[in-house]
N, C-alpha and C positions, 0 to 999 in steps of 0.2 A: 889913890892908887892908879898909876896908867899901866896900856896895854902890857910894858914893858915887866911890871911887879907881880902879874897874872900867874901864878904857878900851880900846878897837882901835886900829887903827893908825892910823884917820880920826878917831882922836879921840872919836867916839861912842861913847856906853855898852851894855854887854852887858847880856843880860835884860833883863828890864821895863823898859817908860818908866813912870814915878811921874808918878801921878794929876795929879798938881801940875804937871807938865811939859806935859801933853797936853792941860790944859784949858788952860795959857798959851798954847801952840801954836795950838791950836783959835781963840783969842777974837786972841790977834795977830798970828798969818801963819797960811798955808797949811803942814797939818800935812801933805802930801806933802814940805814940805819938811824934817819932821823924821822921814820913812822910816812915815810912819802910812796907810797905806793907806786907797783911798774908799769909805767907806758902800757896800751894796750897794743897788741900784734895786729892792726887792722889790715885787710886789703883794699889795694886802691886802685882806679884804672876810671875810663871814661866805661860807659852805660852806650847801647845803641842809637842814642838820640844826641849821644856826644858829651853829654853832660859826668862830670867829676863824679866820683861814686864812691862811699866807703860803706864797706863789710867786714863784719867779722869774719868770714872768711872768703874766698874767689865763688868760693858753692851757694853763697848764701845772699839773700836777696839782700839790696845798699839800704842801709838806715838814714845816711845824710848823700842826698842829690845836690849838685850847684852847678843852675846855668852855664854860670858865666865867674868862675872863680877868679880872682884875684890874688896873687903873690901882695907877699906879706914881708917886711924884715923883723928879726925877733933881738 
């Protein structure tokens, strides 16, 4: 049996959803409705030392710092 024959008893597949599944989901329904849970609402900005900074909220101390951050393409 591969990843692919994996099924619950709803019918939905066990472990990972495939890349391919979530961007379908993403770009033609709502991926709540394929169990993907929502983006979190973080805030973002540089810290006094200059460095990248994210929080859950502007009030609330950064959970992830980075020097010297990097752009990315997705």
């Amino acid at each position: 049996m591969n990843h692919d024959q994996r099924q619950t008893e709803g019918g939905r597949r066990r472990g990972r959803m495939l890349a391919r599944e979530w961007t379908i989901a993403a770009l033609y329904h709502d991926p709540s409705d394929h169990g993907i849970p929502a983006l979190p609402d973080w805030a973002s900005g540089r810290d006094a030392a200059g460095r990248f900074a994210l929080a859950d909220s502007a009030a609330d101390e950064p959970f992830i710092l980075a020097d010297e951050p990097v752009e990315v393409e997705r």
